[in-house]
N, C-alpha and C positions, 0 to 999 in steps of 0.2 A: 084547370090551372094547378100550380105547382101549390105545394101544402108551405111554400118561401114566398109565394108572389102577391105584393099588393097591388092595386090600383088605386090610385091618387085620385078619390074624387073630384068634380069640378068645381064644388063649394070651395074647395080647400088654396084655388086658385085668389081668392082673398087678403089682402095681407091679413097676419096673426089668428088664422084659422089653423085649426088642430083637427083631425082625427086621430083614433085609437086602434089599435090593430093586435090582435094575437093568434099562435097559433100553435102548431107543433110539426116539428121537422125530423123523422126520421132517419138517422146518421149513423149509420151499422159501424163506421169508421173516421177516427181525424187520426193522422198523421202529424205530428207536432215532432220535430227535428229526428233525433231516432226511435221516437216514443211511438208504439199506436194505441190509442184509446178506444174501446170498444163500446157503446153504447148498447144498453140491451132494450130500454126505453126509448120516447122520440123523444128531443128536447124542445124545450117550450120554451118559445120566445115572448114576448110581449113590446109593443112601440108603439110611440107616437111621433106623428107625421105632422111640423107645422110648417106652415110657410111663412119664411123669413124676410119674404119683399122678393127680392131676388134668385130665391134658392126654395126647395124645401127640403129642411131638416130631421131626418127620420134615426131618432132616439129611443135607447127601451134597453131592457136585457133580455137574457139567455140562458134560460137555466138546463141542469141535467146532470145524470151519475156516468163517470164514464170509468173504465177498468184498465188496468194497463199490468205490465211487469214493471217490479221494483228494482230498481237501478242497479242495486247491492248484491239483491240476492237471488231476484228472477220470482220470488213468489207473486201470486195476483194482487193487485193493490185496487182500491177504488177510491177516488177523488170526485168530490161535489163540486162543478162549476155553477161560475154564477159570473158571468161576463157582458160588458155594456156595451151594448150594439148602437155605431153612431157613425151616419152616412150623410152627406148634403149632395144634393143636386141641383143644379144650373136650371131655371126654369130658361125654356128658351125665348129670345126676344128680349127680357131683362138686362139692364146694366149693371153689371159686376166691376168693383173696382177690388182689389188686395190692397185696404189702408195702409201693410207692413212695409210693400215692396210695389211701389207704383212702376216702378224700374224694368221691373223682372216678371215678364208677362209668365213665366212657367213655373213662380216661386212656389204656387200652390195649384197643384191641378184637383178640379174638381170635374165628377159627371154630371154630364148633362143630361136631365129628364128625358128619359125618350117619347116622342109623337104619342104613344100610345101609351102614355101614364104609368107603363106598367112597371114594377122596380120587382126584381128576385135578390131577395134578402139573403138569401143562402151563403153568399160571401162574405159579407156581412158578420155571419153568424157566425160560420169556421171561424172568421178571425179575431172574433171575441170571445171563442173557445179558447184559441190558441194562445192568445194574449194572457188570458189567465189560468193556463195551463202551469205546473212548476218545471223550472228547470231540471231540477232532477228528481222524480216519483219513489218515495220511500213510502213502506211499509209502518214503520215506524221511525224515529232522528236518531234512534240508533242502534241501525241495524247494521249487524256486525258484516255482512256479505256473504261469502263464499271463499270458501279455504282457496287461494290460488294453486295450490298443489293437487287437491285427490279431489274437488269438488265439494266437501261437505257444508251444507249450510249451517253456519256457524252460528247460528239465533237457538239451534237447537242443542246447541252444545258443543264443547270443543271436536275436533276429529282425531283418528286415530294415528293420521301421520306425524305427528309434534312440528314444535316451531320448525321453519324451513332456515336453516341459516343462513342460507347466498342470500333470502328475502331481508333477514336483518340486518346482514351487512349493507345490502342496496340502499334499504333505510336509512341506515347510520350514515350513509355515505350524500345520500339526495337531502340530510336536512342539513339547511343552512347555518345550523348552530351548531353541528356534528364536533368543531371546530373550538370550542369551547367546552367539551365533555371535560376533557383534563386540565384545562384551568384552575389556578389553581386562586381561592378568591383569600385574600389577607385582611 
């Protein structure tokens, strides 16, 4: 079995019966919009599996270091996740009603336990990486970027080309208050 796969003992078929479950999942790669995170470690997940009457409910987190390039300025960055892994499943046979929306049988889809008890956590997992991934991966909050002009990473000091002036007029010109410089306030 997969180092993601559990199996749902049949104790657990109980109502308000809990099992515990951990492990560690080797993830060489996530993809998170134009990000990639590089894991050098497995990340270790941790859950608990109870059943809720109807459903069991498999809860826990996800930890691990993953490395990436900095948005700004392209050096390696690394960020500590630690994201909460949380899946229901349909046991089969059960009645399920959606208290929100009696209405609208498709308001909330849930999976359904497969025959053979067995759940792969693994998507799960991505997705509570992904979920608390940053939208954008800095090095540091302020990190100056990359010269648009010659390339120089500007964390290290200014570059040799000087300010770009078409870049400061584009400036002056894209901010909203540009428009107010010569006002004159009494």
């Amino acid at each position: 079995m997969s180092q993601s796969v559990i199996k749902i003992p049949s104790e657990l078929f109980a109502l308000a019966e809990s099992s515990h479950f951990e492990g560690e999942l080797p993830l060489p790669l996530l993809e998170v919009g134009p990000d990639d995170y590089a894991f050098a470690d497995p990340v270790k997940w941790s859950v608990d599996a109870t059943n809720t009457g109807a459903a069991i409910l498999v809860a826990g987190t996800v930890t691990g270091v993953g490395a990436c390039a900095c948005s700004r300025c392209l050096e390696d960055v690394t960020y500590e996740f630690e994201g909460d892994i949380e899946g229901y499943y349909l046991i089969e046979g059960q009645e399920y009603t959606d208290s929100d929306d009696e209405d609208d049988p498709g308001a909330d889809e849930f999976d359904v336990l497969p025959d053979d008890h067995i759940i792969d956590l693994e998507p799960l997992i991505r997705a509570a990486l992904i979920v608390d991934a940053p939208q954008m991966p800095l090095c540091r909050d302020d990190c100056a970027g990359l010269c648009p002009t010659c390339g120089a990473n500007l964390n290290e000091g200014e570059c040799s080309c000087g300010p770009d002036e078409g870049l400061a007029a584009f400036d002056k010109q894209a901010n909203p208050f540009a428009a107010l410089a010569d006002f004159k306030f009494e």
